[in-house]
NUMAR-90145 format. One record per residue (C-alpha): residue number from 1; residue in one letter; x, y negated, z. Coordinates in pm, whole numbers, plus 50000, padded with zeros to 5 digits. Example, Ala and Ser with C-alpha at 12.3 -4.5 7.8 and 13.67 -1.06 7.14 Angstrom:
2
+-----+------+-------+-------+-------+
! seq ! type !  east ! north !    up !
+-----+------+-------+-------+-------+
!   1 !    A ! 51230 ! 50450 ! 50780 !
!   2 !    S ! 51367 ! 50106 ! 50714 !
+-----+------+-------+-------+-------+
END
This chain:
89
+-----+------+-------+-------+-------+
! seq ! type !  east ! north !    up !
+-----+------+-------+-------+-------+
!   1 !    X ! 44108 ! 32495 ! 31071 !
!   2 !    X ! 43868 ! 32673 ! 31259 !
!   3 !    X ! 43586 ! 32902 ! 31061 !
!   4 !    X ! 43238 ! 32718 ! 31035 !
!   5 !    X ! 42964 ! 32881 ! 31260 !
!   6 !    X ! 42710 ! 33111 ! 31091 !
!   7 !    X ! 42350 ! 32917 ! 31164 !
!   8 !    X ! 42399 ! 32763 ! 30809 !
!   9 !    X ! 42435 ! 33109 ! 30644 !
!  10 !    X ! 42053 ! 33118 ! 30623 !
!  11 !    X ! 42114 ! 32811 ! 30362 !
!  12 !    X ! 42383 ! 32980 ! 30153 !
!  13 !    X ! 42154 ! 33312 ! 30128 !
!  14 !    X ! 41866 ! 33086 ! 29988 !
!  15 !    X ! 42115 ! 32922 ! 29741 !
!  16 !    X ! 42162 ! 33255 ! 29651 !
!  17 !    X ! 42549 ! 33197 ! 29749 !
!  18 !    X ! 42798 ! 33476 ! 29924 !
!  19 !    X ! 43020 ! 33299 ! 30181 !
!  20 !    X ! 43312 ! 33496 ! 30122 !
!  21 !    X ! 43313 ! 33384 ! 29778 !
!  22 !    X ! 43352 ! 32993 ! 29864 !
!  23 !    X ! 43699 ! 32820 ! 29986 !
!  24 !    X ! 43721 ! 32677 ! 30350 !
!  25 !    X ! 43684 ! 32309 ! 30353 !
!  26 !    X ! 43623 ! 31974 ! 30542 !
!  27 !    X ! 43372 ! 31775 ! 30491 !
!  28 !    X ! 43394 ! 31431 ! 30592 !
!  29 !    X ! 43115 ! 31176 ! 30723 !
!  30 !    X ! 43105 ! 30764 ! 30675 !
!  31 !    X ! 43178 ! 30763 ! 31041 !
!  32 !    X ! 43507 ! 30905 ! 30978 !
!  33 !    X ! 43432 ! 31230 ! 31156 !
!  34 !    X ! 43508 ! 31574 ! 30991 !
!  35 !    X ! 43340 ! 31945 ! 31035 !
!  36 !    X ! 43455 ! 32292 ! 30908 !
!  37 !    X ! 43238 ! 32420 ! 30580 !
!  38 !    X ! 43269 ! 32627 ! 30302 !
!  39 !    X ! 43248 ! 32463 ! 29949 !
!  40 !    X ! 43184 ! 32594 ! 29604 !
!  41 !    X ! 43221 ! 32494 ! 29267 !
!  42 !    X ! 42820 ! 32502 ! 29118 !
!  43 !    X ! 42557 ! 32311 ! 28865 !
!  44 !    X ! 42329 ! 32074 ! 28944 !
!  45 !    X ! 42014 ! 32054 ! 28704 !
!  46 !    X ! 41917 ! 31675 ! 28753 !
!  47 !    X ! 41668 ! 31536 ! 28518 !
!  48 !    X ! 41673 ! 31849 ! 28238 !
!  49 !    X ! 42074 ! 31831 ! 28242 !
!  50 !    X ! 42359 ! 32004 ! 28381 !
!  51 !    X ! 42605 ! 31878 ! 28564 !
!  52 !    X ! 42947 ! 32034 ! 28746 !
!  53 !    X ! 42917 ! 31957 ! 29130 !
!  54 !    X ! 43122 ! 32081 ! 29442 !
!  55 !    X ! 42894 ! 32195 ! 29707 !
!  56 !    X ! 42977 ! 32198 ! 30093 !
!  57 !    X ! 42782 ! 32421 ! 30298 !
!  58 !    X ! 42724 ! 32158 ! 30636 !
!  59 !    X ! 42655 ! 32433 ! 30929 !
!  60 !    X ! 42569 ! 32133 ! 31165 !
!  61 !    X ! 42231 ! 32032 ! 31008 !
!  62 !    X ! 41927 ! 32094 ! 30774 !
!  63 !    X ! 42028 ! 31802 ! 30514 !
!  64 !    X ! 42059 ! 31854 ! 30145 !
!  65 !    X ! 42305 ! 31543 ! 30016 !
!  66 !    X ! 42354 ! 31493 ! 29655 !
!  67 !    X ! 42712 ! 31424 ! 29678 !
!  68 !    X ! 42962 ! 31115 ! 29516 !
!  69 !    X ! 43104 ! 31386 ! 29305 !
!  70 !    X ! 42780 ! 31402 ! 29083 !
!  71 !    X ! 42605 ! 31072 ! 29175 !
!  72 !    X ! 42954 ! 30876 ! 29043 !
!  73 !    X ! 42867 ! 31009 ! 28692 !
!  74 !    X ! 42506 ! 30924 ! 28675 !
!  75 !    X ! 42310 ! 30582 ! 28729 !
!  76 !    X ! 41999 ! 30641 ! 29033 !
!  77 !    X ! 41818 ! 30422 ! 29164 !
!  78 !    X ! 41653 ! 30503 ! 29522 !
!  79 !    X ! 41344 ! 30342 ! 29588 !
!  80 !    X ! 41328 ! 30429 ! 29956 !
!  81 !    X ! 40980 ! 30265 ! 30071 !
!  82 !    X ! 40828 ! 30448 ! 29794 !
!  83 !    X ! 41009 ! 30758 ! 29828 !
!  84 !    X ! 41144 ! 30725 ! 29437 !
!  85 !    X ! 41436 ! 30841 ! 29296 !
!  86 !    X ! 41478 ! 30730 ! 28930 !
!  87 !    X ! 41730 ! 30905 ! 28698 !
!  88 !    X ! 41818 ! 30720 ! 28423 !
!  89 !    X ! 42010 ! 30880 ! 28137 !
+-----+------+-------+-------+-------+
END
């Protein structure tokens, strides 16, 4: 696997994450498609609880996905034309 490029560094240093610290990964893409990243095993603080997420660095955009690994274990609802997003508990 080759090593992810560096222009999403800038990300990991506002996360306040050390690259060297996180495993080498793919990350994968509904079109099937599949990049180089770096993941790392973090918290997400979603509607005043925590809750155990893998995140994957993507060093080919800007984009900030909430991932399946966190949304499977909570119900959201996405209200898109009103730019909503509803946790329920």
């Amino acid at each position: 696997m080759s090593q992810p490029n560096s222009s999403g560094s800038s990300g990991c240093q506002a996360l306040g994450l050390t690259p060297a610290r996180g495993v080498l990964s793919l990350i994968g893409g509904v079109g099937g498609g599949s990049a180089a990243t770096i993941a790392f095993g973090v918290w997400a603080w979603i509607d005043g609880q925590e809750h155990p997420c893998r995140l994957q660095a993507d060093f080919s955009g800007r984009d900030r996905i909430l991932g399946r690994d966190v949304m499977n274990r909570l119900d959201i609802l996405f209200r898109g034309t009103a730019g909503e997003v509803v946790v329920n508990p």
